[in-house]
MITILUM-721698 format. One record per residue (C-alpha): residue number from 1; residue in three letters; chain; x, y, z. Coordinates in steps of 0.5 Angstrom, whole numbers, plus 500, padded with zeros to 3 digits. Each point is the difference from the previous one (the first is absolute). Last residue first. Layout:
NODE    nr   rest   kette     X     Y     Z
NODE   NUM    ala       A     X     Y     Z
...
//
This chain:
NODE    nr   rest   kette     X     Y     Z
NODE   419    unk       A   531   472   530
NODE   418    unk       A   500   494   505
NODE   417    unk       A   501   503   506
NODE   416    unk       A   493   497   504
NODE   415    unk       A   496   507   500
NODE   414    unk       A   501   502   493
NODE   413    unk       A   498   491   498
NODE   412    unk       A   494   500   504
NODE   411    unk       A   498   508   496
NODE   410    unk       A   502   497   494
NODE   409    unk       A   496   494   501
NODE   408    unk       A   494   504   503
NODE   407    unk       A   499   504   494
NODE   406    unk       A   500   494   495
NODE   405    unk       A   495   497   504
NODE   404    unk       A   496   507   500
NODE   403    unk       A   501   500   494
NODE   402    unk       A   498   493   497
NODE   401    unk       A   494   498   504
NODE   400    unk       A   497   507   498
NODE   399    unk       A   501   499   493
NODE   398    unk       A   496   493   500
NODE   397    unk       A   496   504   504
NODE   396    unk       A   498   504   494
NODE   395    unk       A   501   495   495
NODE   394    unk       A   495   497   503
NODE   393    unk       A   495   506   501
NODE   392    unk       A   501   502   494
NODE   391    unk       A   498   494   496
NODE   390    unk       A   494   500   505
NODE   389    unk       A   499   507   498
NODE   388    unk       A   498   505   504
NODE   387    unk       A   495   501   505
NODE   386    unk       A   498   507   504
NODE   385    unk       A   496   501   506
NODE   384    unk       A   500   494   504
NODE   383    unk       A   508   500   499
NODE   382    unk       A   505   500   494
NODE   381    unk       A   501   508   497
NODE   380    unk       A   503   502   506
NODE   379    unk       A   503   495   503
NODE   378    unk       A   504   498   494
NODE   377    unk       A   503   507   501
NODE   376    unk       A   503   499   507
NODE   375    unk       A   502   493   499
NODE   374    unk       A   504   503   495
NODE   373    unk       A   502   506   505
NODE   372    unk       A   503   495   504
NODE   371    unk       A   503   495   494
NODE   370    unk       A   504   506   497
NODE   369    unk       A   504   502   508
NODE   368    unk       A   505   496   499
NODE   367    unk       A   501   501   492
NODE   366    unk       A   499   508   501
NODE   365    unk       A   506   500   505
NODE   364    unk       A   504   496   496
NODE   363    unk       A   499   505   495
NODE   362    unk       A   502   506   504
NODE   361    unk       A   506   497   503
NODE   360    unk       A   503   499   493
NODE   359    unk       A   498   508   497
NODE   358    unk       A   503   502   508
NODE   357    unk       A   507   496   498
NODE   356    unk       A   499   504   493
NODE   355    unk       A   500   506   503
NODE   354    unk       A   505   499   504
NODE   353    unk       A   505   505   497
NODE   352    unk       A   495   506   500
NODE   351    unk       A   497   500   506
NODE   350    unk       A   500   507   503
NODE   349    unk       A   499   503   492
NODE   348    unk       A   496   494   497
NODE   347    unk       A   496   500   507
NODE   346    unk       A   498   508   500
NODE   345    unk       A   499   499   492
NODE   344    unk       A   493   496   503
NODE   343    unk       A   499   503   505
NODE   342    unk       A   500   506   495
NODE   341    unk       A   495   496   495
NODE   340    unk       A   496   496   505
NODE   339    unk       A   499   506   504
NODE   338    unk       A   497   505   492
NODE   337    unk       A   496   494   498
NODE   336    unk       A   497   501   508
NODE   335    unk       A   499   507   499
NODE   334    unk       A   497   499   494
NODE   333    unk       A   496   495   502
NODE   332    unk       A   497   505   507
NODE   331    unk       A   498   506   495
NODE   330    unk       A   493   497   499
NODE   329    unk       A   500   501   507
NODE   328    unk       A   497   493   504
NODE   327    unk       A   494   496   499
NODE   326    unk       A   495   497   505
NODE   325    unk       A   504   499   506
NODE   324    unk       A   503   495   504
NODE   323    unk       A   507   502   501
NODE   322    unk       A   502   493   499
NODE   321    unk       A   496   500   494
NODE   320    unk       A   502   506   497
NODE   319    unk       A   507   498   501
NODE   318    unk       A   500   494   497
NODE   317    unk       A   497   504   494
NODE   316    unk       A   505   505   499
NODE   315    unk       A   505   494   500
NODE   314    unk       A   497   496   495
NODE   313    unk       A   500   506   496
NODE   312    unk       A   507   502   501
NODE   311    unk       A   502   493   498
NODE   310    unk       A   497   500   495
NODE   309    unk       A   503   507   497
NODE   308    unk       A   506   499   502
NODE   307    unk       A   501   492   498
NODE   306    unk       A   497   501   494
NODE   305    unk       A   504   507   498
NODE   304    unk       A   507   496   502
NODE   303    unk       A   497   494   495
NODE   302    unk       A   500   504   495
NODE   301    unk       A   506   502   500
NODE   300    unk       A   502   494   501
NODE   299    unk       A   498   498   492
NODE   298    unk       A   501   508   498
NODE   297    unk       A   508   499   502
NODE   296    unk       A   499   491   497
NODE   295    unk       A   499   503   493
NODE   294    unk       A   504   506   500
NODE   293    unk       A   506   495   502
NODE   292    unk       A   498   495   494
NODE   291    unk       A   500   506   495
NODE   290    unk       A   507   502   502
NODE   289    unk       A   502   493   500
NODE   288    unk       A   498   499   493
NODE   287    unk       A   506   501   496
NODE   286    unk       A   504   496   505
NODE   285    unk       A   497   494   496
NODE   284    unk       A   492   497   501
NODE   283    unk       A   501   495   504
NODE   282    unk       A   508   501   504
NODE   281    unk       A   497   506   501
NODE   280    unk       A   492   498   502
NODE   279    unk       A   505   497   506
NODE   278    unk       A   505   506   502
NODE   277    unk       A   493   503   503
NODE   276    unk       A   500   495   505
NODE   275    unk       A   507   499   501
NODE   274    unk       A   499   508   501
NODE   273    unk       A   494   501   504
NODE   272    unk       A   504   494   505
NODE   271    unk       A   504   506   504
NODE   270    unk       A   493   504   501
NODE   269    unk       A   497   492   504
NODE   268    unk       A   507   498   503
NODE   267    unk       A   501   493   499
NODE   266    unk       A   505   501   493
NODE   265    unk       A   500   493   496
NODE   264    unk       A   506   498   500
NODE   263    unk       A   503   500   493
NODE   262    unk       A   502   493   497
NODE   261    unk       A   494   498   494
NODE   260    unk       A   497   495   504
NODE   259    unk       A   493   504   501
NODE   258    unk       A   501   506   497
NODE   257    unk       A   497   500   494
NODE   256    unk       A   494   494   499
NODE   255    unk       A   499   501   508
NODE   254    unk       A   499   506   501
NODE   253    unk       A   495   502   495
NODE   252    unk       A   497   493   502
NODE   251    unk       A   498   503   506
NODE   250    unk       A   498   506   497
NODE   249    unk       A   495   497   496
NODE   248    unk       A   497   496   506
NODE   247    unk       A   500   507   503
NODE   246    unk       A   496   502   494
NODE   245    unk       A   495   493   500
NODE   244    unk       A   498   503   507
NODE   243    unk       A   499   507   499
NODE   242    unk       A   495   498   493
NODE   241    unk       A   497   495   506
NODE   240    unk       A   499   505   505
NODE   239    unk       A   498   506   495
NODE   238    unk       A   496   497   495
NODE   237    unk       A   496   496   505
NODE   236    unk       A   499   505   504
NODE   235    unk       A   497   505   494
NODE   234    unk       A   496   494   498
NODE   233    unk       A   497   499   507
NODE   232    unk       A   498   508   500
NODE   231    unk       A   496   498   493
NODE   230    unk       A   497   494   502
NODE   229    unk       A   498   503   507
NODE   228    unk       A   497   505   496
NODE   227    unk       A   503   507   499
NODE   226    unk       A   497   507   501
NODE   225    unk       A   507   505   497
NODE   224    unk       A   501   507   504
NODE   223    unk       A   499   500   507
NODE   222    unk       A   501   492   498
NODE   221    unk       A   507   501   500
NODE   220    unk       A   501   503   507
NODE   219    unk       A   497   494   503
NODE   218    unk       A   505   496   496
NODE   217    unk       A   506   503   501
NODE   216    unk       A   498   500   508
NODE   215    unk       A   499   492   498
NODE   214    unk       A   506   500   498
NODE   213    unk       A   504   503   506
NODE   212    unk       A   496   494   504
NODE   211    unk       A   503   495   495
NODE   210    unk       A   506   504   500
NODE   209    unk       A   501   498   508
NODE   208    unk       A   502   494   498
NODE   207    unk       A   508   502   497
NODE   206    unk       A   500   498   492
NODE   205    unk       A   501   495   496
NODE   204    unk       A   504   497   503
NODE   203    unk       A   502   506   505
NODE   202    unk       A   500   494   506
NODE   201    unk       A   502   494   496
NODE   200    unk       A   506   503   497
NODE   199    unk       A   502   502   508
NODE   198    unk       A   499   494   502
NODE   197    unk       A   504   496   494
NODE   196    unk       A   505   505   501
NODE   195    unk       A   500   499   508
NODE   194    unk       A   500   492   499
NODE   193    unk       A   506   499   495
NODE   192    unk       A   505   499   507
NODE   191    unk       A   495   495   502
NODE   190    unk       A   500   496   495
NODE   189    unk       A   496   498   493
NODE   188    unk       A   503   506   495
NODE   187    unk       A   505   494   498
NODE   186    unk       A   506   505   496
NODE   185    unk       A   501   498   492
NODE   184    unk       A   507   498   499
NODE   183    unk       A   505   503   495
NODE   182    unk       A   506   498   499
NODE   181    unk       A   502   504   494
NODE   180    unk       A   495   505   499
NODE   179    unk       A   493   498   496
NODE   178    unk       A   500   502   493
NODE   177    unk       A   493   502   495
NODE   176    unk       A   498   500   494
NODE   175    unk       A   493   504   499
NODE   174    unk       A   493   497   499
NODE   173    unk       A   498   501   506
NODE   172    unk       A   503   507   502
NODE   171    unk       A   496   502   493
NODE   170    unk       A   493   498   504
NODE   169    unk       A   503   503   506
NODE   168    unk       A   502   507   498
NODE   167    unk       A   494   500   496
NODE   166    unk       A   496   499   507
NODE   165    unk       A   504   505   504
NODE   164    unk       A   499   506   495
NODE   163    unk       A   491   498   499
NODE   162    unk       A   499   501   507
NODE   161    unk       A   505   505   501
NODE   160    unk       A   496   504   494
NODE   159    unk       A   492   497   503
NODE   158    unk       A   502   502   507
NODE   157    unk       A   501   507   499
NODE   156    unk       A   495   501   495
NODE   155    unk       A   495   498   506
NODE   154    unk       A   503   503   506
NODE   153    unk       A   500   506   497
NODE   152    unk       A   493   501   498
NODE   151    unk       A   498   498   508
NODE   150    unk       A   505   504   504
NODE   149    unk       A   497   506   494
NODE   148    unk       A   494   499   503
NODE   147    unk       A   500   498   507
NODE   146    unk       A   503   507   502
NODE   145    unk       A   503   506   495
NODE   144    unk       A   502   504   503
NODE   143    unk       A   502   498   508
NODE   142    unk       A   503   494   495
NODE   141    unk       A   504   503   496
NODE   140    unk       A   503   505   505
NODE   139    unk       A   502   494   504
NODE   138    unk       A   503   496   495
NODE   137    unk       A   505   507   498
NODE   136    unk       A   502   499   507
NODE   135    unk       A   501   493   501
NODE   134    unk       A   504   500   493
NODE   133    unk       A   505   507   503
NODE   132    unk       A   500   496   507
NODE   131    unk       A   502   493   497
NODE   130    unk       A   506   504   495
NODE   129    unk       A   503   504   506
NODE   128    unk       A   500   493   503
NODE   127    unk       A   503   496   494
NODE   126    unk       A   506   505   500
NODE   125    unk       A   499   507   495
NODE   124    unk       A   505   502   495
NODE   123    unk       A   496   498   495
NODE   122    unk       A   499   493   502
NODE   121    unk       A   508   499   499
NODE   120    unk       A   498   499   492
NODE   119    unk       A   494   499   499
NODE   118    unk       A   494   494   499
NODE   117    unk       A   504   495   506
NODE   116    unk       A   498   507   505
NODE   115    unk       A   493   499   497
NODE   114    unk       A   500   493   502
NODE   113    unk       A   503   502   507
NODE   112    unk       A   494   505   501
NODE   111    unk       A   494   495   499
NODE   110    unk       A   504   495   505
NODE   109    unk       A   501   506   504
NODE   108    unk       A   493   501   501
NODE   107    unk       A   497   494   499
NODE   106    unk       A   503   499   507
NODE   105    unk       A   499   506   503
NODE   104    unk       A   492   499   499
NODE   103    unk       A   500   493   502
NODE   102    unk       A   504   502   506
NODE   101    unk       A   495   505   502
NODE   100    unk       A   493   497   498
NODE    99    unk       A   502   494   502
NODE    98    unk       A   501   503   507
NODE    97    unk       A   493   504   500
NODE    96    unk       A   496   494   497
NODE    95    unk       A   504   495   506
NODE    94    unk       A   497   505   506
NODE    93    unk       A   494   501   495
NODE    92    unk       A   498   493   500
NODE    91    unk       A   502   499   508
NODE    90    unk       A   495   504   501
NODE    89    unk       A   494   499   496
NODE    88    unk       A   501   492   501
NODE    87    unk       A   500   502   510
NODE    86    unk       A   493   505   497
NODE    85    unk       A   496   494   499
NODE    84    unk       A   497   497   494
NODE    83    unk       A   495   506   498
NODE    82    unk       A   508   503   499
NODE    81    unk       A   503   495   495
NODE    80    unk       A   493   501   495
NODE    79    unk       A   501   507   500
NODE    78    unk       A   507   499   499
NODE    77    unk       A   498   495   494
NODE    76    unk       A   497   506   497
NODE    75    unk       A   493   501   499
NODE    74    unk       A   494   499   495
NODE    73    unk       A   498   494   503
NODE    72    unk       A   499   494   495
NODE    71    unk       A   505   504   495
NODE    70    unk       A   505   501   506
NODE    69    unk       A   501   493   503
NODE    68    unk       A   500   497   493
NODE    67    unk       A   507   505   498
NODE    66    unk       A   503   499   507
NODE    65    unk       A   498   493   499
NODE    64    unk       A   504   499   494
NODE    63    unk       A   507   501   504
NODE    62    unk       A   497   494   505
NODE    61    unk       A   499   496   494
NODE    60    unk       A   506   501   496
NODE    59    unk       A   506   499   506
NODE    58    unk       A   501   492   499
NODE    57    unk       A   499   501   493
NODE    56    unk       A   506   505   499
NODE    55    unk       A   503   497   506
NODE    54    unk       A   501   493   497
NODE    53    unk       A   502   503   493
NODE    52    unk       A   505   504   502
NODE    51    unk       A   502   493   504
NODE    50    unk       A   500   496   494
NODE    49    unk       A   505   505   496
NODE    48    unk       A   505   500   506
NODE    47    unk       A   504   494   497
NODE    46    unk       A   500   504   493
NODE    45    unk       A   507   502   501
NODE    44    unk       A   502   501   507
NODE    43    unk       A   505   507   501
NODE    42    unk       A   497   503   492
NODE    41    unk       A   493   498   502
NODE    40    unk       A   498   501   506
NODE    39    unk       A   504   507   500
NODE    38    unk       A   495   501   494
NODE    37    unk       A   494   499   505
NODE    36    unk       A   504   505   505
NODE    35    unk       A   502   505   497
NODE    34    unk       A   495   503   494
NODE    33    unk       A   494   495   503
NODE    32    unk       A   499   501   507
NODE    31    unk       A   504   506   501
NODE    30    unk       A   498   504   495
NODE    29    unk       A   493   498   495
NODE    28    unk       A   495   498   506
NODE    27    unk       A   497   508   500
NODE    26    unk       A   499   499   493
NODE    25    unk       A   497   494   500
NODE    24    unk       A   496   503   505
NODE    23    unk       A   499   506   497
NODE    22    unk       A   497   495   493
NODE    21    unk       A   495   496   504
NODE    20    unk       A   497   507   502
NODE    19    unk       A   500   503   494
NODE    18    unk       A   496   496   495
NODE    17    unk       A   492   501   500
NODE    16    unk       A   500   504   493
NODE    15    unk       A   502   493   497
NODE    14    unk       A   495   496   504
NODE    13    unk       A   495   504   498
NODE    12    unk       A   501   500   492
NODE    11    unk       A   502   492   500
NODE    10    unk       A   492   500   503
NODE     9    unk       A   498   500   507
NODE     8    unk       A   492   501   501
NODE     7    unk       A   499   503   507
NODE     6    unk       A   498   495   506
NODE     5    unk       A   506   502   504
NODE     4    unk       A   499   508   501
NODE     3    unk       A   493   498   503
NODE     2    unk       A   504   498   506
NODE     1    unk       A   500   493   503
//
């Protein structure tokens, strides 16, 4: 244990520890949450709520080990991955590398189509020219201003969305409201249903590299603030479970106001931003719409500064190890935020009408490969060396029972035909 854990920990401590929790939250709200978990909602109802709950729960103890593993060692969960063999490291920065790239060309155009929905005709600019003028100015931003300013952003951006989607709901709740004629609610529970539920899971709450992007967040956050392992859980805590509550929230955003009303939910990711925006409309009045996409801008902007930031971090790292040296040039993060924006825009530009179809692909490969680095990670902080909680240790291989079952169904049921 390092001496940083037997500090006193007090209300004052934990608050001044946020900020690791909160970027991962940040990184989660897109994709995950925006599209998909309300998608879940407005196609099924509240039919797929308990299985947001399930992969929340079933998830949460290899996320927090990235934060344990770096309070009880003072490195990274890709230092950890690493000392277990260079085979883990490899084909963590392979997957990393992709992610980072489709991740950010995905968040990208889903933050330059709601600002296309704010002006008319986008200003005369396309969706592209928009993702490319937002990476850009993301990319400035962070070569200036670095883990401070992500981390102040972060925090007022999630508490705005935050408290936006819960009034929605709550008003949602008490508002009248009409099915279309003839209406019946789709089963969730067969074969053709199984690559959404997939790719729900596999970025709910968010894709499992993130605990290992977290843990870098973390380290980085003690340069400046000494935490306990109270405060450093608290800060896990508030991220994890405050994300899992929100694509809850979002869920049941879906599901209170475009379930059942007639209009077909729209399967492209950028195409699906105005259903969604169109919601805290039908909400609040038309008034508010303006204010709702502004809102929902700075939320997936946000989560484009995360995803670049962390995941170039993560990348840096990885290349450091494999290349077995001590440290690399500190100009080297820059270069790597600098390639995962252009590679990024790159891929907006060549694959602009398959985005969406990459942004799927992405998430099921996440799910398939979820319970291998899950294992991983319970590994690390579960051997002679170190002890986690018994209660943990259950749900832990109570989730590793379920990912990797869940995992090779969908893959039995690719390879037969069956999807």
């Amino acid at each position: 244990m390092t001496e940083n854990i037997e500090q006193e920990s007090n209300w004052h401590t934990k608050l001044k520890a946020l900020g690791p929790g909160i970027l991962m939250a940040s990184a989660a709200v897109g994709g995950s949450h925006i599209v998909s978990s309300t998608q879940a909602g407005a196609i099924y109802g509240w039919q797929l709520a308990l299985l947001i709950i399930l992969i929340n729960i079933f998830k949460y103890p290899f996320f927090r080990f990235g934060s344990q593993y770096t309070l009880e060692n003072n490195k990274s969960l890709i230092e950890g991955y690493a000392e277990k063999g260079k085979v883990w490291l490899t084909i963590f920065f392979v997957l990393n590398v992709f992610s980072a790239i489709v991740n950010t060309a995905g968040v990208g155009i889903l933050c330059a189509a709601i600002l296309f929905d704010i002006f008319p005709n986008g200003l005369g600019l396309s969706i592209s020219q928009l993702t490319t003028i937002i990476i850009v100015i993301i990319w400035a931003m962070l070569l200036i201003g670095g883990y401070r300013f992500l981390d102040t952003l972060a925090k007022c951006v999630m508490t705005v969305l935050t408290l936006a989607t819960v009034l929605a709901v709550v008003i949602a709740l008490f508002k009248h409201r009409e099915y279309a004629p003839n209406f019946e609610a789709p089963i969730p529970w067969r074969m053709a249903a199984l690559p959404f539920i997939v790719s729900l899971m596999g970025w709910m709450p968010c894709p499992i590299e993130i605990s290992a992007i977290n843990s870098m967040w973390s380290v980085e956050k003690r340069k400046t603030v000494d935490m306990s392992e109270k405060d450093a859980v608290f800060d896990f805590n508030i991220g994890y479970i405050g994300t899992a509550i929100l694509a809850l929230i979002f869920c049941a955003l879906g599901a209170l106001i475009q379930f059942g009303s007639g209009e077909e939910v729209q399967a492209a990711s950028a195409a699906y931003i105005s259903q969604f925006v169109n919601m805290y409309a039908k909400v609040f009045g038309c008034w508010s719409r303006i204010l709702i996409t502004l809102i929902a801008f700075l939320c997936i902007f946000g989560t484009v500064i995360t995803v670049i930031d962390g995941y170039s971090r993560a990348n840096n790292e990885s290349l450091r190890l494999l290349l077995g040296k001590k440290e690399l040039s500190p100009k080297a993060l820059p270069i790597w935020v600098s390639l995962t924006a252009a590679i990024g825009l790159v891929i907006v530009y060549l694959f602009a009408g398959n985005v969406a179809t990459m942004l799927r692909f992405a998430m099921v490969a996440s799910f398939i490969t979820t319970p291998f680095f899950a294992y991983l990670n319970y590994s690390l902080v579960n051997n002679k060396d170190h002890q986690i909680k018994p209660w943990l240790k259950v749900l832990s291989i109570i989730g590793l029972i379920y990912l990797f079952g869940f995992a090779l169904f969908f893959v039995f049921a690719w390879l037969s035909g069956k999807i």
